[in-house]
Each structure stands twice: as C-alpha cells, then as structure tokens.
DRENFI-722106 format. One record per residue: residue number from 1; residue in one letter; chain; z, y, x of N, C-alpha, C in turn. Coordinates in pm, 1 decimal, padded with zeros to 6 digits. Layout:
BEGIN
<atom NUM,'A','A',<Z,Y,X>,<Z,Y,X>,<Z,Y,X>>
...
//
This chain:
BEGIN
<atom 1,'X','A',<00000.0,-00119.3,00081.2>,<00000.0,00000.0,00000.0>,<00000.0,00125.3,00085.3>>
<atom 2,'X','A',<00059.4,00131.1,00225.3>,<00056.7,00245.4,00304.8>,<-00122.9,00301.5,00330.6>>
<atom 3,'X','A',<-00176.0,00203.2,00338.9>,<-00325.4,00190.4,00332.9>,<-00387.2,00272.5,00272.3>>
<atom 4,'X','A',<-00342.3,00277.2,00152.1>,<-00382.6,00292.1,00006.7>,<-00327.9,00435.6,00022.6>>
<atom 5,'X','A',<-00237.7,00514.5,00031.4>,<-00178.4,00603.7,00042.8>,<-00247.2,00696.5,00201.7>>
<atom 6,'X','A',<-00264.7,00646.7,00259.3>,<-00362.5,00729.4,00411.7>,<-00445.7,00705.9,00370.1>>
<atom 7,'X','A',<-00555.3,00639.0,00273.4>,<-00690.3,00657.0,00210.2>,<-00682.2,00796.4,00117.8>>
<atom 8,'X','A',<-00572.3,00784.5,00033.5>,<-00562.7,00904.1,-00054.6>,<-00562.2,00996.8,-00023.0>>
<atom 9,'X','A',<-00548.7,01020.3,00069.6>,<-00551.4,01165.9,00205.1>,<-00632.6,01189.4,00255.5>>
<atom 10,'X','A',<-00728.4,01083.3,00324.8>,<-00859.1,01118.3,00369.2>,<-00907.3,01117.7,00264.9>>
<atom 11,'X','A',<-00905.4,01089.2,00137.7>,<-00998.3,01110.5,00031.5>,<-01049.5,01265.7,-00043.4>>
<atom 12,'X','A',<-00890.7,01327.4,-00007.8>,<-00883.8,01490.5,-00008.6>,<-01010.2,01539.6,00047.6>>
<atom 13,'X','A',<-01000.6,01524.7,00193.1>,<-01094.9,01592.1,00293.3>,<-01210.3,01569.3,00241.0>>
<atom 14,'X','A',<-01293.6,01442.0,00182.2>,<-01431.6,01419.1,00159.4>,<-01420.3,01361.1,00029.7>>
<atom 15,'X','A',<-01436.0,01407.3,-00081.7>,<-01414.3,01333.8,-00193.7>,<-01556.3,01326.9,-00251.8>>
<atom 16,'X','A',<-01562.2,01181.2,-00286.1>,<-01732.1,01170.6,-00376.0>,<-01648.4,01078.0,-00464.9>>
<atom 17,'X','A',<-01773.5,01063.8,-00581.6>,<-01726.8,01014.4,-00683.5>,<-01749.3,00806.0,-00676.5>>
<atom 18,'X','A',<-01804.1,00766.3,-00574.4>,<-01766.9,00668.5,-00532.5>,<-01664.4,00563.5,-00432.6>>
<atom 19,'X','A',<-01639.5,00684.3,-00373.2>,<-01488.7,00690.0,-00368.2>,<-01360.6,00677.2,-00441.0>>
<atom 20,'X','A',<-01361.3,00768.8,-00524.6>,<-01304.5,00745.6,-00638.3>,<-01297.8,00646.1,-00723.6>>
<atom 21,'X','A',<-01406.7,00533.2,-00723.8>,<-01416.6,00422.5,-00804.2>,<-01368.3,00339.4,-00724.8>>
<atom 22,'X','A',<-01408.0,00337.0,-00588.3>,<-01339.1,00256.4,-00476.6>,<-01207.3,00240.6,-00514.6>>
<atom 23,'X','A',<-01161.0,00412.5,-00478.8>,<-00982.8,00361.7,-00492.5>,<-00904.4,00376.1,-00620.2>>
<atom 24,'X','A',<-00959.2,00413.4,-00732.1>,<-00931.7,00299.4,-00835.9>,<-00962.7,00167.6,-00913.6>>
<atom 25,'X','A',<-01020.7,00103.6,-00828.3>,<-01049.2,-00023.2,-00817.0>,<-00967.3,-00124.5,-00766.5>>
<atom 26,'X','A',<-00954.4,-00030.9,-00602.4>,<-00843.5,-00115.4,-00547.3>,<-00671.3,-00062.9,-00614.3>>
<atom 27,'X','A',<-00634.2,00033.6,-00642.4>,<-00522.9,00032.0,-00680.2>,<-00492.3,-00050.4,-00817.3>>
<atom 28,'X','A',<-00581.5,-00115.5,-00930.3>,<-00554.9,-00227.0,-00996.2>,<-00568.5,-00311.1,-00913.1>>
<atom 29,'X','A',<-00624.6,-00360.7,-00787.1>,<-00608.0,-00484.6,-00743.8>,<-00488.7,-00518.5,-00666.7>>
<atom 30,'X','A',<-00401.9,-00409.8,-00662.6>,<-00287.5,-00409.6,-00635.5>,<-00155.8,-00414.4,-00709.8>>
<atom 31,'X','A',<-00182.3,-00312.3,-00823.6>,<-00079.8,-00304.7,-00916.3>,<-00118.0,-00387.5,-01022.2>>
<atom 32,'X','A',<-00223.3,-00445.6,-01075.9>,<-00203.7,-00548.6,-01177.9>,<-00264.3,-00707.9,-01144.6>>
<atom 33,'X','A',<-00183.7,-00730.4,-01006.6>,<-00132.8,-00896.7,-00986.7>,<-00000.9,-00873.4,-01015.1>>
<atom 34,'X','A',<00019.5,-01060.0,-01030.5>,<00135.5,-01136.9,-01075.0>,<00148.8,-01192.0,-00929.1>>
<atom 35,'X','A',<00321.6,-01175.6,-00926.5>,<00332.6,-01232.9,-00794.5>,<00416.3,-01322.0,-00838.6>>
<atom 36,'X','A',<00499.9,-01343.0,-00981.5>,<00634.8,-01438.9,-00991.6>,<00754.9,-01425.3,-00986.6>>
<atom 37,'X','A',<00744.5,-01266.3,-00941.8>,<00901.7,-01256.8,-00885.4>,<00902.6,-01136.7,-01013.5>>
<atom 38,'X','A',<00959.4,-01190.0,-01106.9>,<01011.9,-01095.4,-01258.2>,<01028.3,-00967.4,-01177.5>>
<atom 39,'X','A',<01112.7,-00934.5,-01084.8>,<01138.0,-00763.0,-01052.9>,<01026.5,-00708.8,-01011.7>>
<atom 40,'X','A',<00991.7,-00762.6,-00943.9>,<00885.8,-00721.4,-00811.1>,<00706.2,-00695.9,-00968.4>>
<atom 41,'X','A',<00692.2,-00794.2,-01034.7>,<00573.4,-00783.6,-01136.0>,<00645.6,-00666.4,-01235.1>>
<atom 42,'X','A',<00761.6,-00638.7,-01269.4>,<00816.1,-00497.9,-01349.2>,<00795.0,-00403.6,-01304.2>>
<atom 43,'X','A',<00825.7,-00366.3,-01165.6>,<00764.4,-00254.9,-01055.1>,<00614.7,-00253.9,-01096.5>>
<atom 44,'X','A',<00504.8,-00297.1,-01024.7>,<00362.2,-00281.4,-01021.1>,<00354.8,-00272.7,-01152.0>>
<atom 45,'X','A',<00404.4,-00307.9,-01268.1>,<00356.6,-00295.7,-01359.5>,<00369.9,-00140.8,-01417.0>>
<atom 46,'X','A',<00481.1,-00128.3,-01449.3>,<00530.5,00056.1,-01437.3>,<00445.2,00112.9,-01375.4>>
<atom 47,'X','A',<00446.5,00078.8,-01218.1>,<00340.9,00188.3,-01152.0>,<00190.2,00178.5,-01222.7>>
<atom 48,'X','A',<00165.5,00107.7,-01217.3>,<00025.4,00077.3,-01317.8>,<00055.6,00130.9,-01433.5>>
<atom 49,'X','A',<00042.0,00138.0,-01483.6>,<00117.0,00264.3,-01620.3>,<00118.8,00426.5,-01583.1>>
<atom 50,'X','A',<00161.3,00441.3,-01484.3>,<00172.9,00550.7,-01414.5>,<00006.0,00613.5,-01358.4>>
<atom 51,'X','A',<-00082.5,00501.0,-01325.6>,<-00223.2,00495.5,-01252.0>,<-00229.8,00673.9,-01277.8>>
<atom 52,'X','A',<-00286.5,00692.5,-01407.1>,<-00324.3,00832.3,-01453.6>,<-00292.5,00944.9,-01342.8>>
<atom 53,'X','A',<-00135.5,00920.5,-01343.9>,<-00082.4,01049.2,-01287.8>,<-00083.1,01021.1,-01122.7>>
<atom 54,'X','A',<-00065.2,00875.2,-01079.2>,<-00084.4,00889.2,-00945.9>,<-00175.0,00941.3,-00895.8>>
<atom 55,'X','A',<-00291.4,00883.9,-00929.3>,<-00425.0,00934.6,-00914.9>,<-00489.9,01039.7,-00924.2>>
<atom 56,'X','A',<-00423.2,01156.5,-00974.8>,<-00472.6,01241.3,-00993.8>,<-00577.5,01296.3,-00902.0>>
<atom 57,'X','A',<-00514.5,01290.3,-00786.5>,<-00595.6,01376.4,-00647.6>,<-00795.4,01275.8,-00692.7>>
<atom 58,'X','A',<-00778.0,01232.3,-00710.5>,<-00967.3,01127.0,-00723.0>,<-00988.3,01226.4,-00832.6>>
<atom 59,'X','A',<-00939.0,01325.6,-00923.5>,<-00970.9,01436.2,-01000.0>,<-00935.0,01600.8,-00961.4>>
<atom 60,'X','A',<-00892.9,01583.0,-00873.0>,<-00842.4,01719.6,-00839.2>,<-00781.7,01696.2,-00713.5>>
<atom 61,'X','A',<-00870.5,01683.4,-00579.8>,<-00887.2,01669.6,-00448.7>,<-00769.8,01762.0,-00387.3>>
<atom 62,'X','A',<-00746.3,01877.8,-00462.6>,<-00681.7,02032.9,-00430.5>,<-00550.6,02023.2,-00431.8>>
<atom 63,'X','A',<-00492.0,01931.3,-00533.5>,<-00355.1,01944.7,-00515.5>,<-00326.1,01810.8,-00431.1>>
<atom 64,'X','A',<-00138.4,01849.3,-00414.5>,<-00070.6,01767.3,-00305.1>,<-00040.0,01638.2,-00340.1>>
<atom 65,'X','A',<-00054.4,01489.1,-00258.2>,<-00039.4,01406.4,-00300.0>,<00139.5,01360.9,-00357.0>>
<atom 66,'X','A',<00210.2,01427.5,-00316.0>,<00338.6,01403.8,-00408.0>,<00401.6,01609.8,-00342.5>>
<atom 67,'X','A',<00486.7,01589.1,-00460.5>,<00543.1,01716.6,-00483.2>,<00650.1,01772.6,-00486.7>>
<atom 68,'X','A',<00694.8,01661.8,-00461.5>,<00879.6,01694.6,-00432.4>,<00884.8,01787.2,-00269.4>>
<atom 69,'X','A',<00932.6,01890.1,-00280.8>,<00929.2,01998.7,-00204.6>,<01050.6,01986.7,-00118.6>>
<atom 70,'X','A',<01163.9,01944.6,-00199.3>,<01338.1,01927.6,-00123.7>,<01285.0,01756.0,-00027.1>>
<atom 71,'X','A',<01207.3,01711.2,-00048.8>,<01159.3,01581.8,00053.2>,<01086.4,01609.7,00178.0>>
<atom 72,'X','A',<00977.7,01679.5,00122.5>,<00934.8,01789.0,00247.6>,<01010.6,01825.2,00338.1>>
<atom 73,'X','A',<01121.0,01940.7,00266.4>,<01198.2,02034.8,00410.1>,<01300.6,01944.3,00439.6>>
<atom 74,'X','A',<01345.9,01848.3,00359.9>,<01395.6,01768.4,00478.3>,<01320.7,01657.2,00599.6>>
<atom 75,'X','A',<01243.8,01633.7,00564.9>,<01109.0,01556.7,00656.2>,<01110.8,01651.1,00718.5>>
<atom 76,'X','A',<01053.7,01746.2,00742.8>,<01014.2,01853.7,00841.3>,<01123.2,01897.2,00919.6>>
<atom 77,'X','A',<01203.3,01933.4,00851.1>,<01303.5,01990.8,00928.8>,<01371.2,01886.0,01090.3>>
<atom 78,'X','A',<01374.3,01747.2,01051.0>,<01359.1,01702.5,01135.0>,<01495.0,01677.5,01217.8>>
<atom 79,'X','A',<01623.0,01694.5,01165.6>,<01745.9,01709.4,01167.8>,<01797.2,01595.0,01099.4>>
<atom 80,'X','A',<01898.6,01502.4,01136.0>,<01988.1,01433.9,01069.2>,<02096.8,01487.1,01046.1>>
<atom 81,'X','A',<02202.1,01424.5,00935.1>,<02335.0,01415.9,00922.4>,<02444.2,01427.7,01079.7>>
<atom 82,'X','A',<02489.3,01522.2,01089.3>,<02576.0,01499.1,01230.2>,<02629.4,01364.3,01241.7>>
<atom 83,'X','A',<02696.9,01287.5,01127.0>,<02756.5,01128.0,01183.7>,<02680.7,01057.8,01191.3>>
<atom 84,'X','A',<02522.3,01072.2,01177.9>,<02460.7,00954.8,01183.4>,<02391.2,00973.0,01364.2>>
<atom 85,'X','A',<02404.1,01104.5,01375.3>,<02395.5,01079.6,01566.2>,<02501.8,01017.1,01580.1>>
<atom 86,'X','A',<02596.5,01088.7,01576.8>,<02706.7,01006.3,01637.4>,<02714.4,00892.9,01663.8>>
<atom 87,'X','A',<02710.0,00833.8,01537.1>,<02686.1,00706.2,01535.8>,<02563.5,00629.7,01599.3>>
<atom 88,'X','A',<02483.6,00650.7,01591.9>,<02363.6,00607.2,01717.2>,<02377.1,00645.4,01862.9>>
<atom 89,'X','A',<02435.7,00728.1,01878.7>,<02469.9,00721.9,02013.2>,<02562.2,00658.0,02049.9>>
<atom 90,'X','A',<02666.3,00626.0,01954.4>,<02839.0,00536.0,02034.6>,<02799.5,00383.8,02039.6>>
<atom 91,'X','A',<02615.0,00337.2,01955.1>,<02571.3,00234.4,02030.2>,<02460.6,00198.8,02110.5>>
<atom 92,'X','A',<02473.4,00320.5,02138.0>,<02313.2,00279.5,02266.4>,<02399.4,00260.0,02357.7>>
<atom 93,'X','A',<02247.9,00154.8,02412.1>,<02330.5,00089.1,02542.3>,<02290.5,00178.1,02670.6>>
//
C-alpha cells in the first residue's frame, strides 16, 4: 500500500486520465480482497467505502493528499518528546 500512496504523488505531478483508471483499479485490487482474518477484511472494507474520498487527488491533482495539518508540523518539526531521547540514549550501546 506504501506503493500505492508514492504513486498518488507522482500522480499529482503528471496526471492523465489513464492513470487514473490505473490507480483505481489497483486500489480495488487491494481493498476489495478477502484475506480471512474478520478484522483485517473490516478494515479494507471501510476503506473501500471511503474509495470516493481517498481518491480524490485522480479528480483534483491540486489538492493535498491528506490534510491533517497538526501531523504535518509535527513531522516537520522534527523534534521528539524529551523522555523519549532520554530514553534512547540510556540504551545505546
């Protein structure tokens, strides 16, 4: 699925409309198998339900592939929790 998600990005940069069929093609061949495992087929299934809105960008190249903004500035920022150095450092060897 990370695949699938760095496709959706280069798809921004050059978007054609066979592309677009591409990668909603493959995102049912992802989200609507059965794997057996009751939780794991409840997940893909939801997300498949969801297709519409994931997808959006294969309709509108322009906006951002997710939008949570407080995920961003902490990604970026690039800073941990002070105890969690700590703690990685009292076990390096």
């Amino acid at each position: 699925m990370k695949t699938l998600y760095v496709d959706l990005k280069a798809y921004r940069t050059d978007p054609t409309p066979r592309r677009a069929r591409e990668m909603r093609a493959r995102f049912d061949r992802i989200f609507l198998r059965t794997t057996g495992f009751a939780t794991l087929d409840r997940l893909l299934q939801r997300l498949h339900a969801n297709k519409t809105e994931l997808l959006m960008v294969l309709d509108h190249p322009e906006i951002p592939l997710h939008t949570n903004g407080s995920e961003n500035d902490i990604r970026s920022s690039g800073d941990q929790a002070p105890g969690q150095r700590r703690h990685q450092d009292r076990y390096r060897a």
